[in-house]
Each structure stands twice: as structure tokens, then as C-alpha cells.
N, C-alpha and C positions, 0 to 999 in steps of 0.2 A: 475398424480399418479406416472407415474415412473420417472417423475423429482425430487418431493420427496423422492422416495423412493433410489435413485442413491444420494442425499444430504444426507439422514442420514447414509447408505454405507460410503461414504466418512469421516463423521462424526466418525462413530462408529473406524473405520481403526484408524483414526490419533488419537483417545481417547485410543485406545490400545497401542499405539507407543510411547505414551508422559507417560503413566501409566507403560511400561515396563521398561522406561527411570527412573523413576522416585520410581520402587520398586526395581528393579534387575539393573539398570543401562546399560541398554543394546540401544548401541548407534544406530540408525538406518542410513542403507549403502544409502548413496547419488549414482547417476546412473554414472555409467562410464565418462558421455560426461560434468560433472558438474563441473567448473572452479576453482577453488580453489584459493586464494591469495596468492601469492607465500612468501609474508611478513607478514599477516592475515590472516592467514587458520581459518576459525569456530573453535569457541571450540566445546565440547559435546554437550551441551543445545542448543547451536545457530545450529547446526545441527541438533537435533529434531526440533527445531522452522521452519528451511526450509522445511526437509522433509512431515513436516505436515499440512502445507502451502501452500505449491505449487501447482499450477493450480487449488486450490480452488476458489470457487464462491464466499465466504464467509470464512475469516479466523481472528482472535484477537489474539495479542501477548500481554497478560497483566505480564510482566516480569517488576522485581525491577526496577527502576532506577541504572542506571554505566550495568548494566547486557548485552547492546550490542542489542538493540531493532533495531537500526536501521542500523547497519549491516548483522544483520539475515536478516531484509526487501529486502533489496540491494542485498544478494545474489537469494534470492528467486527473487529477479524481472529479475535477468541477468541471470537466468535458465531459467526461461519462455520467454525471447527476446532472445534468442542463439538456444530455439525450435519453436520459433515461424518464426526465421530465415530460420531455417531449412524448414518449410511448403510451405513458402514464400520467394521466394530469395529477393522481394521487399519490404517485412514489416518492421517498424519503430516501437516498443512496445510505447504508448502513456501512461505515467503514470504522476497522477495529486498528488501530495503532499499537503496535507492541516493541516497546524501545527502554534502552537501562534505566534506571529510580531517574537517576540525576538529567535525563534529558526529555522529560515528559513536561515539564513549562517551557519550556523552549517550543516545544510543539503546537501547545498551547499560542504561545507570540505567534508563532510562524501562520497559523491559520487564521489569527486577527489581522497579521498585515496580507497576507498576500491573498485573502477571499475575496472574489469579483464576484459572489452568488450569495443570499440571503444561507444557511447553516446555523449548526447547534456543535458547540467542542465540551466536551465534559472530560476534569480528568481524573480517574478512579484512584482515590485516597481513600485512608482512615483504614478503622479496621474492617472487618468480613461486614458486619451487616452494614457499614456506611458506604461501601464500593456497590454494595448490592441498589441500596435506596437509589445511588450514582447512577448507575449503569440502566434502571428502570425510569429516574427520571429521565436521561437523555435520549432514549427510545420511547416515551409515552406523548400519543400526542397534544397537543397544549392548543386551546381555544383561543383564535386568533392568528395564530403562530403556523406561517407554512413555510419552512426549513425545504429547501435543496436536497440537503444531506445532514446526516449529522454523524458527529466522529467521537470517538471512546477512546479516548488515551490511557495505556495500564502499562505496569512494568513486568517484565517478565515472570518475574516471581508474583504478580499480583495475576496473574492469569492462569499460574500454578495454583494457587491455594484460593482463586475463586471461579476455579473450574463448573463446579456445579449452575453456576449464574450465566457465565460467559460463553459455555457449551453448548447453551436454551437458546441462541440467536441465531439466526441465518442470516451470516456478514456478508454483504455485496464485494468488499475490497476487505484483508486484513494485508496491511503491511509491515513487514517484519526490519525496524530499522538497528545498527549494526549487528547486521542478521551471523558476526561470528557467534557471537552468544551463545549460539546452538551447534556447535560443531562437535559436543559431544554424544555420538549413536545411543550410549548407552546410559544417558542421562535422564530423567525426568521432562527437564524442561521442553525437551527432545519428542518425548512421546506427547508430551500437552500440546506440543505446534503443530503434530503430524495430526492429532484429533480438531484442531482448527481449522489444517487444509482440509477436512471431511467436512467441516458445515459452511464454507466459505466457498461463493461463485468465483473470484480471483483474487491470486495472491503477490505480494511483491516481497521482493527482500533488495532492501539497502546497505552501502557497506562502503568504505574506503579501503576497507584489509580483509578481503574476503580469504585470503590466507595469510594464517599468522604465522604456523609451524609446518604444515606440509600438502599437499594437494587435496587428503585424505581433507581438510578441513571444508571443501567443498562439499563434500556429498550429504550434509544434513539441511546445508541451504536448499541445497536443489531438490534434495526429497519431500521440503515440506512446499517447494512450487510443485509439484507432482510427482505422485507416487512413481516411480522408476524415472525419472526426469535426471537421474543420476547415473544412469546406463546399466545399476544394479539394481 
């Protein structure tokens, strides 16, 4: 019950924040220690999108297309590995990216330009034992080397068919980007997401078109943010 009731609190907060932004445009104050790009500062909107994000259990950024989805993400992950540093002098934020074949270098770029914190991007190629070697180096740690965070970029189907490796982790952040991908219940792909919200502290799903064909295409994003998070 009061896990609940501390999720819809959280809930209700950032549904004021994105509605104040959104009737009176009233930008909400990021916290003093929060890093900014000295060449990509957030605009307005990508600054509600962190502030109402961050250290969520459960958050969705369903923003247009070109609108900056995945630099809102990136800052919001480098505020939560900069506090979680702070907790930990020895934590490494463990975040798992899951987005189509064709848009995993792009993510790649994305984390080279807009990283304000020292990190590790690896991105999971080749066949099964070369994703595996991938996925071990960019979680092993390296002498010299003290990473923030470090992030696993794979494609959907690379998270299917190298479940046995990817399932052995405890992900701090998986984000699920054009999280329609998964609108199918009764799909595979489907069931491999829903066993990554089981080893993962929090999840995100991004999207421009969170519905393509009918409303019903909602309820596989919102089951793999949490289980009943779909009202069923």
C-alpha cells in the first residue's frame, strides 16, 4: 500500500509539472548539482521531461519525433549516476538501451555528444559469443578507468536471442526506445521485456507513436513500466 500510494504521489507531482508547463509555461527549476552542456543546454520541454523523470520507477517520454527524446534521456541518466555517485563513491550506473538494428549508432553519437560525466557506451554486435565478450567487457572493471555509468546498447532481437547473458545483470535504468516495438501481448519479444522489468530498478519507454493502430497498443508499454501499470 504505501508503495502505491508513494507511485501515484510521484505520479500526480510530475502530471502537475508537465500540465503547468504546458498551460502557463512555467519551466520547472532543475537542482543546483544538475550538469548542464555547456554547447546543449536542454531546451524548456526537455527540461520538464528530466525533471519529471528522474529517479522515477516508471517514466514515458512519448514526444514527436526531431523533439530531443534522447537527450532529455541522457540527461536524466547523468543526474541519477552523478547522485548515485555521490551515495557510492564506487557505483557505476548500469543502464541497458533497447532500440530497432538501425538506430543503435545513433545512440552511440548521441552519448558522445551530449555526455557532461566521464562513461563507458558499448554497442552489442556480431554474433552470440561476440555480444556476450561485448556485454562483459563493458561491465568489467578496467584499471585506471572510473566510468559514471556505463550503457549497453542492443536491438531488440539481440536481447531475444541473447537472453541468457543480458538476464545475469541488474540494470539500474533499461530504456525501451520506440517502445511500439512491443505492442504485441502475445509476442516473444513481449515476454523478454517483461523479464527485463524483473531485473531492472527503473524503466523508461520512448516513443513518437505510442499508438499506431488502436489504444490496445498501449498496454505492452505500460506493462513492461510495471506490472499492472496498464489497469489490467
Amino acid at each position: 500500500y504505501d508503495s502505491l500510494l508513494l507511485r501515484f504521489m510521484h505520479q500526480s507531482i510530475a502530471a502537475r509539472a508537465r500540465a503547468a508547463y504546458k498551460i502557463d509555461r512555467v519551466v520547472p527549476v532543475l537542482p543546483e548539482d544538475f550538469i548542464s552542456h555547456p554547447d546543449y543546454p536542454p531546451n524548456d520541454f526537455q527540461r520538464v521531461g528530466i525533471a519529471t523523470t528522474a529517479f522515477q520507477e516508471s517514466s514515458g517520454l512519448f514526444m514527436e519525433q526531431g523533439t530531443g527524446k534522447t537527450p532529455t534521456t541522457l540527461y536524466r541518466m547523468m543526474y541519477e549516476a552523478i547522485d548515485a555517485r555521490r551515495k557510492d563513491p564506487k557505483s557505476c550506473m548500469r543502464v541497458l538501451v533497447v532500440c530497432p538494428k538501425n538506430a543503435r549508432m545513433n545512440w552511440q553519437r548521441e552519448v558522445h555528444k551530449f555526455a557532461t560525466i566521464d562513461g563507458r557506451v558499448t554497442v552489442l554486435r556480431g554474433g552470440q559469443l561476440d555480444r556476450i565478450k561485448l556485454l562483459c567487457d563493458a561491465l568489467r572493471d578496467e584499471e585506471g578507468s572510473d566510468p559514471l555509468f556505463t550503457i549497453a546498447i542492443c536491438s531488440y532481437e539481440c536481447v531475444k536471442n541473447s537472453w541468457d547473458a543480458v538476464g545475469m545483470v541488474e540494470w539500474d535504468l533499461v530504456i525501451a526506445d520506440e517502445s511500439h516495438y512491443i505492442k504485441n501481448p502475445s509476442a516473444k519479444r513481449f515476454k523478454v521485456m517483461c523479464g527485463l522489468r524483473e531485473i531492472s530498478k527503473r524503466r523508461s519507454v520512448l516513443t513518437g507513436t505510442p499508438i499506431t493502430n488502436s489504444i490496445m497498443d498501449l498496454f505492452c508499454q505500460l506493462e513492461f513500466l510495471g506490472e499492472g501499470m496498464s489497469g489490467f
